[in-house]
N, C-alpha and C positions, 0 to 999 in steps of 0.2 A: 435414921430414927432409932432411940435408942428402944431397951424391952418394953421400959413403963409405959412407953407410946410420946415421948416427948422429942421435939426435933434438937437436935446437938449440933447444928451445923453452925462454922464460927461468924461469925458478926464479920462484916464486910463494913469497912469505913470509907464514905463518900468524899470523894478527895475535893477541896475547897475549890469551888470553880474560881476563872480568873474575872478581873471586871473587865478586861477586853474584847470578853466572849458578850457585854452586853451591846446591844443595837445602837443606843445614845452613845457609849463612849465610841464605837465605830464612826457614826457622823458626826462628832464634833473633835475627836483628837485622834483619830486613826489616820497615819499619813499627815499629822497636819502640825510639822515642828512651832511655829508660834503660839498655837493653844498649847500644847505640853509645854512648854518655857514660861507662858504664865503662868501655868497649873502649877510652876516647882519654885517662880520665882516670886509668886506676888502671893502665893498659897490662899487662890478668890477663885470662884466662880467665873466665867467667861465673860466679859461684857455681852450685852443686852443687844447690845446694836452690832455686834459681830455672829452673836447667834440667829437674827432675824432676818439679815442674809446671808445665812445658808442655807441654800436651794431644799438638796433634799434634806434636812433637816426641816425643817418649816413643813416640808410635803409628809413628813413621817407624826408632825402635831397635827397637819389637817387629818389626816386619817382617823385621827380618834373623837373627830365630833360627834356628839349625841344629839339625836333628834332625825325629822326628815333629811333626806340627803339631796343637797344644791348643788348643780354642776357652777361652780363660781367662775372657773376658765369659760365657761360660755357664756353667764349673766354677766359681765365687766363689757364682752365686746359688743352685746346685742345691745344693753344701753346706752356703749358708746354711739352703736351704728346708730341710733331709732330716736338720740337726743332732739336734736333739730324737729321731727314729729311731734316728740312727745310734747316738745314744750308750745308748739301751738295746739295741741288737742284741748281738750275743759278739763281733763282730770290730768294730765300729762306730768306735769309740776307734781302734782300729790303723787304720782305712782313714783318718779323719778325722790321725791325724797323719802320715801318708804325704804325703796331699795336702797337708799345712801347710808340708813338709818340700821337696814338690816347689816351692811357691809362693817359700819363701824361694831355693831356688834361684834361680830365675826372676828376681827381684826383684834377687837380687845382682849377675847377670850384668847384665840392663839397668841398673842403677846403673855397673858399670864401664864398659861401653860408653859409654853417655853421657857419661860425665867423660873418656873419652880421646878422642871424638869435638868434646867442646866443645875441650879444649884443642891439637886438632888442626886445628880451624879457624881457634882462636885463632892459631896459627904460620904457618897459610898467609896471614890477613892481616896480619899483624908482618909479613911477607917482602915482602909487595904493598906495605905504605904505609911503613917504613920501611928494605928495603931494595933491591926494586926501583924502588919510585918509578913503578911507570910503568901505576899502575890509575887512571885519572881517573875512571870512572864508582863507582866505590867509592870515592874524596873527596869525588866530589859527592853521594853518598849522604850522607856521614857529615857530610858538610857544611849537610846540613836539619836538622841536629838540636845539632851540636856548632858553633855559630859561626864562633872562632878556633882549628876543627878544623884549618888549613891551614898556620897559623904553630905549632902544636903539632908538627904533623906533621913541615914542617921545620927545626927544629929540636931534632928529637930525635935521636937514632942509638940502634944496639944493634949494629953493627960490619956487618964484611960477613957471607958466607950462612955461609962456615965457620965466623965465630967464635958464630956465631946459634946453628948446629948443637949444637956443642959444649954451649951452655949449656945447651939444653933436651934432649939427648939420656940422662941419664939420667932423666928426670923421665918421659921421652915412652916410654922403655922400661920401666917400671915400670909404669905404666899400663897397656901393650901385654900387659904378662904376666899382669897381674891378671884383665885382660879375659878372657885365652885360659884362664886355669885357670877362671876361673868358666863360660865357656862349654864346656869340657871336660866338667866338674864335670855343666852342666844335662845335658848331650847323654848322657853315660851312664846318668843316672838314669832321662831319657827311653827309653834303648835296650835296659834293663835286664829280661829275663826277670820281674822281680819288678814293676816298673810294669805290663805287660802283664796279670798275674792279682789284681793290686790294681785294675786300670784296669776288666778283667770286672766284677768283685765290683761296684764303683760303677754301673755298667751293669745290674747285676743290681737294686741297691738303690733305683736311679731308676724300672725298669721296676717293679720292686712296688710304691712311692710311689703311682704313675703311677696302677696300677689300684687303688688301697686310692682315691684320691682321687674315680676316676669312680665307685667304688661310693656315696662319699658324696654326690656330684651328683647321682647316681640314684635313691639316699633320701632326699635334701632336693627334688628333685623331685616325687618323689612325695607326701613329707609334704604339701607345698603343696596339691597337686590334692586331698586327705584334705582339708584343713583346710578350701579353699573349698567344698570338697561341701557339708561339715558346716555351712557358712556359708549355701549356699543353703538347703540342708532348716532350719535356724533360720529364715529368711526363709519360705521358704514355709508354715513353721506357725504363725507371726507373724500373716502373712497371711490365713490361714482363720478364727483366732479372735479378728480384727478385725471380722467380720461379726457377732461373739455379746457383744461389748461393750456393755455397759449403755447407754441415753442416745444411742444411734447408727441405732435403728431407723427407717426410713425414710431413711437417709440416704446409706446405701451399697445398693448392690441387694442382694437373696437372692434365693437358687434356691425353685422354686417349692414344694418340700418344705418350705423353711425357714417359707416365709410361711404353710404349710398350720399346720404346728406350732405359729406365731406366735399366729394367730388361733385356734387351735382352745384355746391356755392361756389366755389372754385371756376367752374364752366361761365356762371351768371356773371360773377365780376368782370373773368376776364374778356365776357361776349359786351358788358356795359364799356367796359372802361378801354381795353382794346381791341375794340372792333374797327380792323382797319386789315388792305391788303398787305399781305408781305411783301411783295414782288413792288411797291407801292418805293420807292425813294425820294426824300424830301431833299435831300441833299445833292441830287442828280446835278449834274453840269452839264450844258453841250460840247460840243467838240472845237465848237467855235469862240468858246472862250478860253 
């Protein structure tokens, strides 16, 4: 500080960040040689339908919706699972096109987001490599992928920042407005008295799923534990009249009952059937023959 009381310390100059320090050009050309070769070849924006499948891209535009927050990874598969229900219930049809109606929302808005966010990146690098000139670590980027990225480069022009502005200012404003009406458009329908008591009803319709389903877990449990009973009492009657199998006696043990029974039939037969003396010869001959 100098006497007078005024500070003297010298100006510090904020050195020009690069655009690969932003988050967008990380997911749409970081690593990713075919978006930089159009970016240097065709000097456009990314297609539409290359942007809207990329994963976390797309995941990085959901994040910025306004309004209540929808788990949509969970509402796709509950109405897939609950279709079949819903369409026999009385309102089922009406809830099912609600949600459909919500979803197209949804889907519109992130579709215009996306396309005004790519070609808004697309303009902040047009401004870096062709009209400020002064991102080298964003040459050298585009320079691992595009060779004679650097003789392209300069030698291209698109004027300076105003006449840049100009030409992409109605294209960048059209976009801008599409976005805003479809994000309008989502955020009322999400704020809407009527979402709220359609939103119940689905909550209602899940919670009875929910118990109609564990009542079935609970009867297919059960049936089980039925079925193997059933399974073991076959086995163990399998089992007891193994021991009365013809051709098997002596071979498995019996109860001492069994064996009394055994021998006591055994005795009867052979007292009916050969009761005769031994010493008895039917075959005898005299001596005289």
């Amino acid at each position: 500080m100098s006497s007078n009381g005024a500070f003297n310390l010298p100006i510090r100059f904020m050195l020009p960040t690069s655009v690969t320090l932003d988050p967008v050009f990380s997911l749409l050309y970081e690593d990713n040689g075919p978006a930089v070769t159009h970016l240097i070849v065709n000097k456009a924006p990314l297609p539409l339908k290359h942007v809207i499948n990329n994963g976390p891209f797309m995941e990085y535009i959901l994040s910025k919706e306004a309004g209540p927050k929808i788990e949509y990874k969970n509402l796709r598969p509950a109405l897939t699972a609950m279709r079949g229900f819903l369409i026999m219930s009385p309102t089922g049809k009406q809830l099912l096109d609600f949600y459909r109606q919500l979803l197209q929302l949804q889907a519109r808005w992130a579709i215009a987001l996306a396309e005004q966010i790519t070609f808004e990146i697309w303009k902040t690098i047009t401004q870096a490599l062709y009209i400020d000139r002064c991102d080298s670590q964003l040459e050298t980027h585009i320079g691992q992928y595009v060779p004679d990225a650097k003789y392209k480069i300069d030698t291209c022009t698109v004027g300076n920042r105003n006449q840049f502005d100009m030409m992409i200012v109605g294209e960048l404003g059209r976009l801008r407005n599409k976005t805003r009406e479809a994000g309008e458009a989502l955020h009322m329908f999400k704020s809407s008295p009527t979402f709220w008591t359609q939103h119940g009803k689905l909550v209602a319709s899940i919670e009875h799923c929910e118990k109609k389903l564990a009542e079935v877990r609970r009867r297919n449990v059960l049936r089980k534990r039925e079925q193997q009973a059933r399974v073991n009492a076959a086995y163990a009657r399998n089992g007891a009249n193994l021991h009365r199998q013809m051709g098997r006696a002596g071979m498995t043990p019996q109860p001492p009952h069994v064996q009394e029974e055994v021998v006591d039939w055994v005795k009867d037969v052979k007292d009916d059937h050969f009761n005769h003396n031994e010493s008895d010869n039917y075959f005898s001959f005299s001596d005289d023959s």
